[in-house]
TORLO-66185 format. One line per 2 residues: their letters; for each residue x, y, z of N, C-alpha, C. Coordinates in pm, whole numbers, plus 32768, in hexadecimal, padded with zeros to 4 digits. Example, Ala and Ser with C-alpha at 12.3 -4.5 7.8 and 13.67 -1.06 7.14 Angstrom:
BEGIN
AS> 8527 7DC7 830C 84CE 7E3E 830C 8528 7EB6 830C ~ 8505 7F1F 82C4 8557 7F96 82CA 850A 8003 8313
% end
This chain:
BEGIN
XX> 1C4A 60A8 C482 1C1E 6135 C480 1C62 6186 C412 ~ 1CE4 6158 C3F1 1CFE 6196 C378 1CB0 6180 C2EA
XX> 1C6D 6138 C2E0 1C17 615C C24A 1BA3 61CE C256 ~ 1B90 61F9 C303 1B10 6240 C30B 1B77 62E7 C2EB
XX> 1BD1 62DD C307 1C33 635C C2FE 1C4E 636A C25D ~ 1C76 6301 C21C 1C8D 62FD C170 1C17 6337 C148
XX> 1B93 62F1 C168 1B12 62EF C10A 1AD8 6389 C121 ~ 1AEC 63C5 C192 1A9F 643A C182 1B35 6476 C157
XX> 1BC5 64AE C176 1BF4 64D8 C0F8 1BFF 64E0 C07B ~ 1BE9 6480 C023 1BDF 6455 BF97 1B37 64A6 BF8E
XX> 1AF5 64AF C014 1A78 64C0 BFC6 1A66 6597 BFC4 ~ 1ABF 65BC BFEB 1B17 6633 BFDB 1B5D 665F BF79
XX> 1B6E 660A BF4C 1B9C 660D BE96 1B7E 660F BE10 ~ 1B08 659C BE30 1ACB 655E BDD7 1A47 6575 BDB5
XX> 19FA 6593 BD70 197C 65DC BD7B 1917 6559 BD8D ~ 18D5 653D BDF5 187B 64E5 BE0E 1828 64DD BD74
XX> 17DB 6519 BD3E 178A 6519 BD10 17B8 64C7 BC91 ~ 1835 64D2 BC28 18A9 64D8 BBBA 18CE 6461 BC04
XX> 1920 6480 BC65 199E 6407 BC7B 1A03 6424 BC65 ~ 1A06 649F BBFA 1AA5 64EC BBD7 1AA7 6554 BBF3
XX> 1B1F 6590 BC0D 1B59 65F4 BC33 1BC3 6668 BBB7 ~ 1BC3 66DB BC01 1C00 6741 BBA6 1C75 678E BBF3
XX> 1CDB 6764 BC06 1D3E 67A8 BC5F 1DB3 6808 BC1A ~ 1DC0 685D BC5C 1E11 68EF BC0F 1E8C 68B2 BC65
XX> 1EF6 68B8 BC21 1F73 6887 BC5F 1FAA 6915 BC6A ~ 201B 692F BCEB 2037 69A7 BCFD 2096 6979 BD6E
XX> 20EC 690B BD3E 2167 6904 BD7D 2222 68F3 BD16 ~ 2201 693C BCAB 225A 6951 BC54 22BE 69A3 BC98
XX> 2288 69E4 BCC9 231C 6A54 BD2F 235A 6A23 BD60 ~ 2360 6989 BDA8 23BC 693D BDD1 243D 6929 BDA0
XX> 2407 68D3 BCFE 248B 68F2 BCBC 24AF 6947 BC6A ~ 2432 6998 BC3B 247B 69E3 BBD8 245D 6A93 BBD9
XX> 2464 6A91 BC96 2441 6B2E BCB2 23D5 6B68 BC5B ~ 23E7 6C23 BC6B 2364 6C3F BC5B 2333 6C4A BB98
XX> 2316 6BF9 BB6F 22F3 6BD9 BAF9 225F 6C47 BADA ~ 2285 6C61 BA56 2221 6CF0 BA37 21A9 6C8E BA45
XX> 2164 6D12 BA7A 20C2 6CE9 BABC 20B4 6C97 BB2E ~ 2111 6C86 BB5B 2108 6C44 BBFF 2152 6C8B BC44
XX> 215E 6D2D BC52 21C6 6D5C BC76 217B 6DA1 BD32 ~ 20D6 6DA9 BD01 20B0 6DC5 BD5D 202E 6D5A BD97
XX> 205B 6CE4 BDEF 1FFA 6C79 BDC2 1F88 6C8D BE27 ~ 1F80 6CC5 BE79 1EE5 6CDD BE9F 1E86 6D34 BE72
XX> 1E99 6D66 BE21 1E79 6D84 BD9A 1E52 6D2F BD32 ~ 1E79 6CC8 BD28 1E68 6C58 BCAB 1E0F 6BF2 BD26
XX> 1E12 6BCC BDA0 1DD4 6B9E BE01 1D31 6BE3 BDE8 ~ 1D24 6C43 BE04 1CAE 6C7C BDEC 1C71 6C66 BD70
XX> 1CAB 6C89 BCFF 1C65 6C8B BC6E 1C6C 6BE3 BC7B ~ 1C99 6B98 BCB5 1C8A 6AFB BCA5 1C00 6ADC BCD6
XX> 1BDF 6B29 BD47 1B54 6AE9 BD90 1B1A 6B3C BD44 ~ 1B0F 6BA1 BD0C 1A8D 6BFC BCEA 1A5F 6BC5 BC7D
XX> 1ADE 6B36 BC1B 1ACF 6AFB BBAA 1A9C 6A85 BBF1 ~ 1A8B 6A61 BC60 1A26 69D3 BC65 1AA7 696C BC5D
XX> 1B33 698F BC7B 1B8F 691C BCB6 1B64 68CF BD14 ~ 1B75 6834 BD13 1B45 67F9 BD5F 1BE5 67DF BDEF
XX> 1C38 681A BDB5 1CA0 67F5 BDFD 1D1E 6847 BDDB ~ 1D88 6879 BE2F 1DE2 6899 BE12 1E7E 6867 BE31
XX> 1EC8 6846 BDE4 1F5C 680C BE13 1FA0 6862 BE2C ~ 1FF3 6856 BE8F 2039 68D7 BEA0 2096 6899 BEED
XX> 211B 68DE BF1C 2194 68DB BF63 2180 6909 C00B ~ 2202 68AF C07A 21C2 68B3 C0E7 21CC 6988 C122
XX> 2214 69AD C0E3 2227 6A50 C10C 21B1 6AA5 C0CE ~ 2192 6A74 C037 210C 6ADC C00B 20A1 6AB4 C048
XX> 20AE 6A25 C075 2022 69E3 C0BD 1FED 6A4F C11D ~ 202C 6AA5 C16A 2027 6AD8 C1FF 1FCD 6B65 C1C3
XX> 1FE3 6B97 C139 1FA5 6BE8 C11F 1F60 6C0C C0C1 ~ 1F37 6B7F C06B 1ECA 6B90 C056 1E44 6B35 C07B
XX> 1E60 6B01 C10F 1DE8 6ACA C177 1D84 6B17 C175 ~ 1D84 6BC4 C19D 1D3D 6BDC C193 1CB1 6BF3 C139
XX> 1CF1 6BDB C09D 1C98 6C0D C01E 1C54 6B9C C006 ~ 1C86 6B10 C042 1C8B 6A76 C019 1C2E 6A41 C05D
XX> 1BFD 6A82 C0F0 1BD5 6A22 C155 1B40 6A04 C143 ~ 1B26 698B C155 1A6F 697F C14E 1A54 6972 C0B4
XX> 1AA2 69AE C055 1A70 69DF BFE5 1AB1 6947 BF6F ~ 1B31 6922 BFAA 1B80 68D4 BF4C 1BCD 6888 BFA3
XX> 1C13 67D8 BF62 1C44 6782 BFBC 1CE2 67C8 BF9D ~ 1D38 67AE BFEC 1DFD 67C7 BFF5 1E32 674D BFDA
XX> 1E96 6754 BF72 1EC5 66DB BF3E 1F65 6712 BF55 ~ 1FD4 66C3 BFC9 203B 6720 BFC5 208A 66C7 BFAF
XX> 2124 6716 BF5C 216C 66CF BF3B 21DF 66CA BF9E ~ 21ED 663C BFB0 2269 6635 C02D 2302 65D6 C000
XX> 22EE 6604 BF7B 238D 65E0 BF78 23B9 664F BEF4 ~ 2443 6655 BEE5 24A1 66BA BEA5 254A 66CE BEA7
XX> 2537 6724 BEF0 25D4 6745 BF01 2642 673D BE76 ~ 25FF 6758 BE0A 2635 6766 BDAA 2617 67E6 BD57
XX> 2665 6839 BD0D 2642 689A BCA8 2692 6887 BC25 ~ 2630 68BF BBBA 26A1 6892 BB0B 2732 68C7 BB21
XX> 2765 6937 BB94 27FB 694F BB94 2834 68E9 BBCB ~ 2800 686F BC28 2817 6827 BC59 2874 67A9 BC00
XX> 28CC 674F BC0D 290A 66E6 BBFD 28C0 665C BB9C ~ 284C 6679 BBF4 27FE 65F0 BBB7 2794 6626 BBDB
XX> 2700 6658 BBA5 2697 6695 BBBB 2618 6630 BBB5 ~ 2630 65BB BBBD 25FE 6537 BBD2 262C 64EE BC50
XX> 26A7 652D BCAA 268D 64E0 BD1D 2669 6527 BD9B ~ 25D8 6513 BD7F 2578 6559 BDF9 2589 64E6 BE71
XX> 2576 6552 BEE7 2582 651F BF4E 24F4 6541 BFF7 ~ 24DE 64F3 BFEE 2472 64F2 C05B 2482 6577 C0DD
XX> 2432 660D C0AB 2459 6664 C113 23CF 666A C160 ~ 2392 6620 C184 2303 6645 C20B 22AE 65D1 C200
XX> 22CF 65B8 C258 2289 651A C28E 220C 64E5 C27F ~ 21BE 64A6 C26E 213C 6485 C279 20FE 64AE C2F6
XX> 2122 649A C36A 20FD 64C6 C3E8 20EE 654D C3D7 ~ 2142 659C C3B8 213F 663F C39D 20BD 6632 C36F
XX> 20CA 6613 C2F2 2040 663E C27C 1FD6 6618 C2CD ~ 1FB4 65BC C333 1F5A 65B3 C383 1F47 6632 C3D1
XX> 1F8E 664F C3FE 1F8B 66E7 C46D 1F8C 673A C425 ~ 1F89 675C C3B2 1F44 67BD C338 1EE7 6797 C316
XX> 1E99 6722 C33B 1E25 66F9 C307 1E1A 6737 C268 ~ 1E8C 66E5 C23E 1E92 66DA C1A4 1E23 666B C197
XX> 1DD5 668D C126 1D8E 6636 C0E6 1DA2 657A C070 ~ 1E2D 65BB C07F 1E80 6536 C017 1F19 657B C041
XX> 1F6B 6512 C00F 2014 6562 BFF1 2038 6517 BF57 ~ 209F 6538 BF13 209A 6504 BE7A 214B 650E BEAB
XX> 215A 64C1 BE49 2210 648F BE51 2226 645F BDC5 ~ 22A5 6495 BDA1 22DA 6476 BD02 22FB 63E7 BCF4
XX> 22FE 63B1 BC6B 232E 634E BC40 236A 635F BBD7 ~ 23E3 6330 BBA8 2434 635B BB1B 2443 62E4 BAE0
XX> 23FD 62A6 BA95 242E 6258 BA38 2471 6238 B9A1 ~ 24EE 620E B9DD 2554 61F3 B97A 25B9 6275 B9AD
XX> 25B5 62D1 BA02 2630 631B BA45 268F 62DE BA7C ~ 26FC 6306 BA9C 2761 62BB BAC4 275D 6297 BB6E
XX> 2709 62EA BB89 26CD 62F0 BC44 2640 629C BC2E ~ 262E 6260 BBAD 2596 6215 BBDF 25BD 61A8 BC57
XX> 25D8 6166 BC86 25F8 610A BCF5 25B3 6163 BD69 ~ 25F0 61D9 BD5A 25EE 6248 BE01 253F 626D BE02
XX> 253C 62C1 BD98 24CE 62D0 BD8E 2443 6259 BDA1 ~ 245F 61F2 BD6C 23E3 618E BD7B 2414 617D BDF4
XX> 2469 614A BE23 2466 613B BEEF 2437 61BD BF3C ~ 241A 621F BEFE 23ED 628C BF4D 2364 6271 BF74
XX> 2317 6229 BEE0 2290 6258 BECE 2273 61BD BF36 ~ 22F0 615B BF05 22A3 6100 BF5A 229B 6105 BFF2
XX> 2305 6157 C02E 2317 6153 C0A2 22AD 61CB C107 ~ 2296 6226 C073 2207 6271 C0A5 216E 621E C0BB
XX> 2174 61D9 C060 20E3 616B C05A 20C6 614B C0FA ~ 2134 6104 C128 2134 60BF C19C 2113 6144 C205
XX> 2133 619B C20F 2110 6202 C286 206F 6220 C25C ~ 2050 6244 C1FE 2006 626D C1C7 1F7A 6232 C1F1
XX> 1FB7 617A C1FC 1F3F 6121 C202 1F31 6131 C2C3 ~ 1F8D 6134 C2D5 1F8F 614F C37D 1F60 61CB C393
XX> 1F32 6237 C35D 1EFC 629A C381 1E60 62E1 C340 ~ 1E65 6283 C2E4 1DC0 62C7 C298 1E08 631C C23F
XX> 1E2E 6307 C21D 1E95 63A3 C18C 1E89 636F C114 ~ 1E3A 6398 C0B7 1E2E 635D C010 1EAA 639F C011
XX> 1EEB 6355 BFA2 1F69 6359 BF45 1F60 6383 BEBC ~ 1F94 63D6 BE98 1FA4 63D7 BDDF 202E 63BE BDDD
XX> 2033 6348 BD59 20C4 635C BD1C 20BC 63A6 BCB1 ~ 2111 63DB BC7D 2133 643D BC0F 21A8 63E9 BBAE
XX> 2181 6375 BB64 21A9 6349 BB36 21EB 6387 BAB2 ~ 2254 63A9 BA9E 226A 6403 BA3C 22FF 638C B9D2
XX> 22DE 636D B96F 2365 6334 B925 2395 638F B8F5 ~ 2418 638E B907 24A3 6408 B89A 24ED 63C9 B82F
XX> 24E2 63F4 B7FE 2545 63DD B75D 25BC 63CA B767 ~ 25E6 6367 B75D 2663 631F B796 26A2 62C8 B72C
XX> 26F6 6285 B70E 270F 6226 B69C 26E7 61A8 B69C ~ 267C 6158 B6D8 261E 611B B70C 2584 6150 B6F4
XX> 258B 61E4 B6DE 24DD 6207 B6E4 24FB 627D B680 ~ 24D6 624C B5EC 250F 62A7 B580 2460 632C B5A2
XX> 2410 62DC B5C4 234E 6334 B5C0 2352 6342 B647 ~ 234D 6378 B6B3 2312 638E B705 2259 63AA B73B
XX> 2220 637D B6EE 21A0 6398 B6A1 2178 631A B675 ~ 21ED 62D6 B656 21AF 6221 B5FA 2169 61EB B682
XX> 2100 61C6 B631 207F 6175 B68E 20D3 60F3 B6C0 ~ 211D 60D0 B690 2154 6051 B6D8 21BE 6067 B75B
XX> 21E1 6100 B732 2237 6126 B7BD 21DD 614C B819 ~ 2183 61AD B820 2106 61FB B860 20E8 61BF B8B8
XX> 20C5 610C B87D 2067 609B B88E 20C6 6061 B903 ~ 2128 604F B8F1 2176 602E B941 21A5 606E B9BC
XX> 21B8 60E3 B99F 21C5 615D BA07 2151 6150 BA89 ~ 20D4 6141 BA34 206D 6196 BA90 2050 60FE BAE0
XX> 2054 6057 BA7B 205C 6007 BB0E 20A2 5FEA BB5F ~ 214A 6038 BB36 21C4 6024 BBAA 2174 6084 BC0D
XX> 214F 60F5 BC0F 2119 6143 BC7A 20AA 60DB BCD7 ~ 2057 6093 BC81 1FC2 6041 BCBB 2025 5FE4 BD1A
XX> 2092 5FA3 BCB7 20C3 5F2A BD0B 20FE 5F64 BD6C ~ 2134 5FCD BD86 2161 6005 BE16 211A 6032 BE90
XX> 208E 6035 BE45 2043 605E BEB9 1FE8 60E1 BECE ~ 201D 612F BE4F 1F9B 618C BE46 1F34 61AA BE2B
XX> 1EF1 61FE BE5F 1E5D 6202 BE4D 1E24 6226 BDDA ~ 1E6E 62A3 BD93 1E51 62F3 BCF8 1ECA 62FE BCA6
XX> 1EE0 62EC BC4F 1F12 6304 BBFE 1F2B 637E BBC6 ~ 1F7F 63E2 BBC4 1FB7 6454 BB6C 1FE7 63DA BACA
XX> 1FDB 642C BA61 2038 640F B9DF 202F 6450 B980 ~ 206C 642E B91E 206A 6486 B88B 1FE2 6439 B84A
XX> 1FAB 64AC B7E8 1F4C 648E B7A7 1FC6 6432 B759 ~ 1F5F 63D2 B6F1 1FBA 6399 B699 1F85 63D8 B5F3
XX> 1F3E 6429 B5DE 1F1A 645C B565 1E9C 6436 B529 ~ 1E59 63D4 B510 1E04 63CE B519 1D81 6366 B54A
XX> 1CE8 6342 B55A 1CA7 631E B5BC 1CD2 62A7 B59A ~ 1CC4 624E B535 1D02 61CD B53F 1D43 618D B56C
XX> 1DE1 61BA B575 1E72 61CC B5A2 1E34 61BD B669 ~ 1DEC 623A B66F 1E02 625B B6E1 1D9F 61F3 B757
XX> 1D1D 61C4 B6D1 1CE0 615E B71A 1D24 60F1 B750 ~ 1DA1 60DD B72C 1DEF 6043 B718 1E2B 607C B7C9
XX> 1E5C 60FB B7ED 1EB6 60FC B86F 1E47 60F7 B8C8 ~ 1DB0 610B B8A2 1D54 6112 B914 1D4A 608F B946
XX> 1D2D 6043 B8AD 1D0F 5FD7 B8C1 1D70 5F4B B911 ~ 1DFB 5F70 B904 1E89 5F22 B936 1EA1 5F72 B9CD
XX> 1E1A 5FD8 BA14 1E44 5FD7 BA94 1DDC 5FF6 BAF9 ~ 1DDD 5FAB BB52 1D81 5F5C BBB7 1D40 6015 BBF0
XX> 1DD9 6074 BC00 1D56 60E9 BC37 1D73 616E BBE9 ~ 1D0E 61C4 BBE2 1CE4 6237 BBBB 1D96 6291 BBA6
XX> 1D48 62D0 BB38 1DC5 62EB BAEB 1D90 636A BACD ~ 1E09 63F5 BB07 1DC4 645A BACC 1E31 64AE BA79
XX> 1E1A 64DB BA20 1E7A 652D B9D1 1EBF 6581 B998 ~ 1F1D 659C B9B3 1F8A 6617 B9CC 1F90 6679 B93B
XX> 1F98 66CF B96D 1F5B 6749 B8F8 1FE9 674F B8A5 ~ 207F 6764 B8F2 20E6 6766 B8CF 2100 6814 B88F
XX> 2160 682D B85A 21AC 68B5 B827 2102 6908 B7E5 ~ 2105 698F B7E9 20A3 69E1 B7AE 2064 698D B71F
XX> 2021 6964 B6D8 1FFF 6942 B65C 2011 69DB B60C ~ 2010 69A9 B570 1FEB 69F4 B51E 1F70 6A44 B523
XX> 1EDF 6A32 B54C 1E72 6A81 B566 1E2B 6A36 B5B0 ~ 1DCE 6A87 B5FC 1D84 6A63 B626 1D00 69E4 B623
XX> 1CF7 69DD B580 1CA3 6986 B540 1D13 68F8 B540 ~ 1D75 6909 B53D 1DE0 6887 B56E 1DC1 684B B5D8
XX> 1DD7 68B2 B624 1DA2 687D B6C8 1D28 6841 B6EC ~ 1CE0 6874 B6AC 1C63 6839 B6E3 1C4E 67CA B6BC
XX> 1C70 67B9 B621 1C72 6734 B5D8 1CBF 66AE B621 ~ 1D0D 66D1 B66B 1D74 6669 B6BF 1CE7 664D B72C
XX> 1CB4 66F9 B745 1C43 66A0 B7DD 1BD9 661A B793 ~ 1B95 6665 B721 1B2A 662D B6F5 1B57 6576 B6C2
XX> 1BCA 656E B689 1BE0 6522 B657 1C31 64BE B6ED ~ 1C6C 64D8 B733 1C8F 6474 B7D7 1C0F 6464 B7EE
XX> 1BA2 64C1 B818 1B3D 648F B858 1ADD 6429 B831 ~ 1AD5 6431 B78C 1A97 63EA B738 1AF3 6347 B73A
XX> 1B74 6363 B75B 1BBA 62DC B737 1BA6 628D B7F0 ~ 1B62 62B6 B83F 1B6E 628C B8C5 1BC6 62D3 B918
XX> 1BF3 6348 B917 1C59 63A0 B98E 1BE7 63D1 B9E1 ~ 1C09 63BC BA6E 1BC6 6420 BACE 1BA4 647B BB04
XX> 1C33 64D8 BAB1 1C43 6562 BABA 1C99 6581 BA6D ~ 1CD5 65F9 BA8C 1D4F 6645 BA39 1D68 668B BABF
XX> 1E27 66AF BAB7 1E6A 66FA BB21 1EC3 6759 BAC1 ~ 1E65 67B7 BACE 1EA4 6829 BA2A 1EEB 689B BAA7
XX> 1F58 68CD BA76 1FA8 6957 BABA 1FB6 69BD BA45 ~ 200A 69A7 BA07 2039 6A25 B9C4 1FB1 6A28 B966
XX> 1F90 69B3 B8F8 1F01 69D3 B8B7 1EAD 6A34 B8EC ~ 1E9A 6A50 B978 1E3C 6A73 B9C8 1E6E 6B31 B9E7
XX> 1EF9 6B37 BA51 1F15 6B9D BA87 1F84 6BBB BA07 ~ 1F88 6BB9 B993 1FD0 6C02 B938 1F5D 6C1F B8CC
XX> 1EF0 6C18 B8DA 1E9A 6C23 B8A6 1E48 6CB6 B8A4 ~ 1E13 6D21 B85B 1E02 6DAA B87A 1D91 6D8F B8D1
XX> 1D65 6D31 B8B4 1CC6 6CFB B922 1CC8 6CB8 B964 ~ 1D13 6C8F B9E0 1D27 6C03 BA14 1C9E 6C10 BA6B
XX> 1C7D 6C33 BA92 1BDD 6C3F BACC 1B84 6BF7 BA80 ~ 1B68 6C3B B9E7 1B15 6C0C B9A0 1B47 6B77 B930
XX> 1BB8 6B56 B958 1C34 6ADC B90A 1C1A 6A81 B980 ~ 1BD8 6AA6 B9F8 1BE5 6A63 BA64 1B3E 69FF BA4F
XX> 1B09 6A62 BA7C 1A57 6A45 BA5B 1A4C 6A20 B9B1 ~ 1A6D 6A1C B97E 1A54 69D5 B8DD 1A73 6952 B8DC
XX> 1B1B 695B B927 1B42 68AF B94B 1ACA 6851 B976 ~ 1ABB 68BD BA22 1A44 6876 BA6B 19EF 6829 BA14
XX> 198E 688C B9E1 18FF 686D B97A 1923 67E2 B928 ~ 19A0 67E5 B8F8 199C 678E B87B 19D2 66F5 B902
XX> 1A06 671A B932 1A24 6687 B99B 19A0 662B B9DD ~ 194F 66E9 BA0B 18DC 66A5 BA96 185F 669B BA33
XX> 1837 66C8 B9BF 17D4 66ED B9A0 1802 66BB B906 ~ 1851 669E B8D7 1854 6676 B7FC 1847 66BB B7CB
XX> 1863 6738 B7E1 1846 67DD B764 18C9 6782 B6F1 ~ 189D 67D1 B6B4 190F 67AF B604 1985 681C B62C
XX> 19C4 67CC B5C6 1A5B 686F B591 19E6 68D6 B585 ~ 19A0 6911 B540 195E 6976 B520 1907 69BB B572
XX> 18EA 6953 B5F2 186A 69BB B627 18EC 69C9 B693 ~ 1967 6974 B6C8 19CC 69BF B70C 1A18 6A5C B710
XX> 1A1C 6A28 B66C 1A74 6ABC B639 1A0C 6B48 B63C ~ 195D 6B2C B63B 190A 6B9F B63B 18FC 6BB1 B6FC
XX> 193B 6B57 B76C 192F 6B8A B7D6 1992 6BDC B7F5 ~ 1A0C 6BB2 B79B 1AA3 6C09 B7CF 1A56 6CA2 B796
XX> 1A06 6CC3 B711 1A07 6D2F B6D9 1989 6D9E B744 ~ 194B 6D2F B769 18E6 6D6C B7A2 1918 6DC1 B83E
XX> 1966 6D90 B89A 19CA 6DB5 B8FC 1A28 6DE6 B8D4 ~ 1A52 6E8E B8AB 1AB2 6E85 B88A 1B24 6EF1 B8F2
XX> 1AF8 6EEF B964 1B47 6F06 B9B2 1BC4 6EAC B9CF ~ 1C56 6EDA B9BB 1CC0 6E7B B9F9 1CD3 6E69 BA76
% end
């Protein structure tokens, strides 16, 4: 009975029609408090659905309030591990704070858990994600890992397709369902991590870009290389339009608009 619990969650996420998904991440306050433009997030909750988010990530305390803007409208992807902030000691050794069972009784739609590869806590971290898999499979709960490599004296690129590649099937070989990762720069590069992992891989927007036409170019160009989605935050809610940065994403993910007919939907909406 747990695959009948997975399959209609994932199908809460994922746009039947596509197969991919567009999720506004909006659990950065965890570690790095209230970061400009997420200062008021049901607020950025709203302009997420009015942009045609197919999903939102979020933390287990903002979860409680922005259910209401979310419900019916978009799947909940929550994050249940942390306990770390950058004032913190080691801001890589996250630790498992809300159970899989919880996220069930939130009728979270997925839960996502970090992975650090090449940190000095990678050991902790991959036993997190693996030791989440296993509840996960006992309860119907898709998994994302958030496979993320750090620059370490071992990983001069964090970005090199051969680390990425590696990253995103340590997550597969542990047991998750999607993949979080870094774009690797471009569709070629990035075809090679689709292609070296058994499941769906979607991709992390990372720090604000230079413009907007950056951003989109990362969507157009993952989706084109095989990504399933994109999980953009700050691109999105540091954006003067995250409404219309939201729905442009959409279009070019669910539908193939270009950089250009994206950038004429942000102009055309120009309410923030």
């Amino acid at each position: 009975m747990s695959q009948v619990g997975r399959t209609l969650r994932l199908g809460r996420i994922f746009y039947r029609k596509t197969g991919r998904t567009v999720i506004v991440s909006m659990d950065h306050g965890l570690f790095l408090g209230p970061l400009k433009g997420l200062e008021r997030p049901v607020d950025i909750a709203r302009k997420a659905i009015e942009g045609d988010a197919n999903a939102i990530l979020t933390s287990p305390g903002i979860c409680q309030h922005i259910v209401p803007e979310i419900s019916g409208c978009a799947g909940l992807i929550l994050r249940i591990d942390g306990a770390t902030t950058t004032y913190g000691p080691d801001f890589y050794d996250t630790r498992i704070i809300v159970s899989v069972e919880d996220a069930v009784r939130m009728n979270a739609d997925a839960v996502i858990v970090m992975g650090y590869i090449g940190a000095e806590k990678e050991s902790k971290t991959l036993e997190n994600i693996g030791s989440v898999a296993q509840e996960c499979e006992k309860l119907g709960m898709p998994l994302f890992a958030e496979m993320m490599p750090v620059k370490s004296e071992r990983i001069a690129d964090p970005y090199d397709v051969t680390v990425v590649s590696l990253a995103a099937r340590v997550g597969a070989e542990l047991g998750a369902d999607i993949i979080k990762t870094y774009y690797t720069g471009s569709e070629e590069t990035f075809k090679e991590v689709v292609r070296r992992c058994p499941v769906p891989i979607v991709v992390a927007g990372g720090p604000k870009m230079e413009s907007e036409g950056q951003a989109l170019r990362v969507v157009r160009e993952a989706i084109n290389a095989g990504a399933a989605g994109v999980v953009f935050g700050r691109n999105i809610w540091q954006h003067v339009n995250p409404g219309g940065m939201t729905r442009a994403i959409s279009r070019m993910v669910h539908e193939g608009i270009s950089v250009e007919e994206a950038l004429k939907e942000i102009a055309k909406n120009k309410r923030p």
